[in-house]
Structure formats: C-alpha cells, structure tokens
Residue frames relative to the residue before (quaternion, step in Angstrom):
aa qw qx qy qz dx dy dz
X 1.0000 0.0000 0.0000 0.0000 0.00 0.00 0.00
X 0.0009 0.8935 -0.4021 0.1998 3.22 0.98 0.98
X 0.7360 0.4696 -0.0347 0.4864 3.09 0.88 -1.93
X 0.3235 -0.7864 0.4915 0.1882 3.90 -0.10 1.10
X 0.9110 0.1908 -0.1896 0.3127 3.37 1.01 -0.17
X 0.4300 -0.7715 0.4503 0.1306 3.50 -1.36 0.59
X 0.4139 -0.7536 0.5071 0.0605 2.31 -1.46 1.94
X 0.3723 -0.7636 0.5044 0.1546 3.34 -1.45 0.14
X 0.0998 0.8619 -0.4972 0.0008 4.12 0.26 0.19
X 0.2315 -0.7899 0.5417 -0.1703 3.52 -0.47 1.49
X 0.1891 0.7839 -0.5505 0.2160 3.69 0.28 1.20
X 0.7946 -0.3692 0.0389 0.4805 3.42 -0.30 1.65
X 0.7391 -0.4851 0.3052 0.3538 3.15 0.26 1.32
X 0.8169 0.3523 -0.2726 0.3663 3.70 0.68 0.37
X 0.5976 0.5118 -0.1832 0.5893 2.94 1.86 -0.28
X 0.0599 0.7917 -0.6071 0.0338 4.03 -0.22 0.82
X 0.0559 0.6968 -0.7104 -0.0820 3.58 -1.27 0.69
X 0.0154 -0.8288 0.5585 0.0311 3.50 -0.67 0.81
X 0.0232 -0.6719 0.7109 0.2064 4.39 -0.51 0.67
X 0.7938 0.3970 -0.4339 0.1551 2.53 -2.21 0.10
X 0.3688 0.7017 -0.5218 0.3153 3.39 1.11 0.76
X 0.1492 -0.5366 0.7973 0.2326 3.76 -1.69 0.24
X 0.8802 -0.0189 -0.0366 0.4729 3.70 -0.89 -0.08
X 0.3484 -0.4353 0.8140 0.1630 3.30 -1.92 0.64
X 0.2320 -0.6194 0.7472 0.0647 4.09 -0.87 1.64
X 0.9070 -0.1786 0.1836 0.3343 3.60 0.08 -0.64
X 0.0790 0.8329 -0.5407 -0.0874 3.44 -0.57 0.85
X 0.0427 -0.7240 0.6884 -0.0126 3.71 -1.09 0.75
X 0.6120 -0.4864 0.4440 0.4378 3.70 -1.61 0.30
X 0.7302 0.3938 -0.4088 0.3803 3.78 0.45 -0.11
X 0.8394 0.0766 0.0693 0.5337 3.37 1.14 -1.17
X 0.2150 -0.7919 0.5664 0.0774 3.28 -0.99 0.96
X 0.1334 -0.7983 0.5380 0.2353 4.11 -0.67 0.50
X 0.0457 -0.8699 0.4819 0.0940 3.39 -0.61 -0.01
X 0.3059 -0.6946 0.6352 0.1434 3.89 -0.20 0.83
X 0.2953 -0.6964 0.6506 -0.0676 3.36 -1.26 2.01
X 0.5185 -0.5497 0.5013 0.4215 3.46 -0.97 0.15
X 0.8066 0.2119 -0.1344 0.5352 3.89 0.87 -0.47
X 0.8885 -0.3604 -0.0855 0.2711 3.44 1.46 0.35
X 0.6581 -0.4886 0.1033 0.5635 3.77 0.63 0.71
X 0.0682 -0.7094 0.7008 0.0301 3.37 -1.87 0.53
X 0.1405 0.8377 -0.5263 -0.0392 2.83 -1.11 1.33
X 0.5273 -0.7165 0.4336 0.1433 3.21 -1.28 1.35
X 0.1371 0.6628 -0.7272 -0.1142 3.65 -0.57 0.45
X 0.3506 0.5844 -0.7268 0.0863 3.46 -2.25 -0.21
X 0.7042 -0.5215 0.4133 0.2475 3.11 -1.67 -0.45
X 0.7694 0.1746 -0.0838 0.6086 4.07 -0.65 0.38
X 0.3128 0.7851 -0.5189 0.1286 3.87 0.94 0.09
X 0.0016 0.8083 -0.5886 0.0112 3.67 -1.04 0.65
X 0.1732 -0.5228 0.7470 0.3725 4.02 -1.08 -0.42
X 0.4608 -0.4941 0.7349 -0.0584 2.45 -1.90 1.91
X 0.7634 -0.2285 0.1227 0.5915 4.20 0.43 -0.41
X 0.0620 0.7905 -0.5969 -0.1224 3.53 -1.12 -0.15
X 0.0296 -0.8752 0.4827 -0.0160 3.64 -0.69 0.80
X 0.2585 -0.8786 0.3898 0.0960 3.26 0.22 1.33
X 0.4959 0.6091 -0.4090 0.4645 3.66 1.37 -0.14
X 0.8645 0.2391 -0.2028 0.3928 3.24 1.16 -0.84
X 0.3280 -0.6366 0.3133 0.6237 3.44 2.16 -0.42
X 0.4273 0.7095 -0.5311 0.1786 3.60 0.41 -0.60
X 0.2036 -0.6903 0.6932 -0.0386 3.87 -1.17 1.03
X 0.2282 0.5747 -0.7858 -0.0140 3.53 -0.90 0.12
X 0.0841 -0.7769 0.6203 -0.0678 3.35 -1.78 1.14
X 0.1892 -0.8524 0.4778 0.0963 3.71 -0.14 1.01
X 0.5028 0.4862 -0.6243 0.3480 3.96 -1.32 -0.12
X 0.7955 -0.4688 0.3662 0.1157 3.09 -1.85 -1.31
X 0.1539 -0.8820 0.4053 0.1848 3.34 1.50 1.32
X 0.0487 -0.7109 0.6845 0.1537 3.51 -1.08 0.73
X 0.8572 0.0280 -0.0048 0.5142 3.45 0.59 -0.55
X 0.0317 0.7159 -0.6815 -0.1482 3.77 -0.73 0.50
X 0.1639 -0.7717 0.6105 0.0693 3.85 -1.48 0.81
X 0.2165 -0.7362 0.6024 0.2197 3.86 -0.84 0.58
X 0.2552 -0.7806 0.5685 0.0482 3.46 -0.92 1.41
X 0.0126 -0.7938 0.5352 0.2887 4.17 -0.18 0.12
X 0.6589 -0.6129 0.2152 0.3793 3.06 -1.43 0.69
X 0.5295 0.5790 -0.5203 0.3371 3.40 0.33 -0.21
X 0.5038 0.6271 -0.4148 0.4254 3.59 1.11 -0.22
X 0.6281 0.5877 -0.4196 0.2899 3.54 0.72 -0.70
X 0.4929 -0.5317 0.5702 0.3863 3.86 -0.82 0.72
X 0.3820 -0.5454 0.7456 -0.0253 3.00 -2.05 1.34
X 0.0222 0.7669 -0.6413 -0.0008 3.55 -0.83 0.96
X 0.0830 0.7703 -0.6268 0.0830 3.52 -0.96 0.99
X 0.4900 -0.6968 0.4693 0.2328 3.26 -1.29 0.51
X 0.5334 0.4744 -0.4742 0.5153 3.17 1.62 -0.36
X 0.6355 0.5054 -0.4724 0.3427 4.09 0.24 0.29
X 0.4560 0.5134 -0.5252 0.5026 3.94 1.65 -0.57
X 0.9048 0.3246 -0.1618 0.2232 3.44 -0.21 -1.08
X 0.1556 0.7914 -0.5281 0.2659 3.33 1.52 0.85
C-alpha cells in the first residue's frame, strides 16, 4: 500500500476494479460502501457483489450492474455526540 492513490476501472458497467481501499463499510445488492485512503465510494446498481477483496493490497473487484458510483470526503461523515441527545 505504498501507492497513495486510487484507481478506478469501469468495464461495461458490470465489471469494477477499484485500488486503494482500507475497508469494504458495507456491501448489499443495491449498494456497496467502500473506505478510500483519502475518502469514501459509493456504489449503487443492481445484483452488486465483491468478486475478491484484498486489503493488504486495497484491490476490490465488484461485479452486477453499476448505475452510479459517488466520492464522499471525510468530513462528510456524521459526528455523533451525546452532548447533541440532550440538547
């Protein structure tokens, strides 16, 4: 994991190869999340799956039917505190 950055490979919409991942957050047939080394991907479509995933090396490969893929940055992630329940 040398390489800081992350690649993307789109092969007729059904074929995804993505490097630079640290974690698969979540994978369902509609949507797939994926932690980047600089910041989130999500996958929507149809019949989605991981085809392999290797976190020594980041490497993803994901099959079905990509309709849409989105880059999230981290500061997007939600901030949970208790000092906000009890406002």
């Amino acid at each position: 994991m040398e390489n800081e950055k992350s690649d993307l490979t789109l092969i007729n919409r059904n074929q995804l190869s993505i490097t630079g991942v640290k974690k698969i957050k979540s994978s369902e047939p509609e949507q797939i999340v994926l932690i980047l080394r600089d910041s989130g991907l999500v996958i929507s479509g149809t019949n989605l799956f991981v085809v392999s995933a290797s976190m020594q090396t980041g490497e993803v490969s994901i099959g079905g039917i990509v309709k849409a893929l989105r880059y999230t940055n981290a500061s997007e992630k939600r901030k949970f505190s208790f000092k906000n329940i009890f406002r």
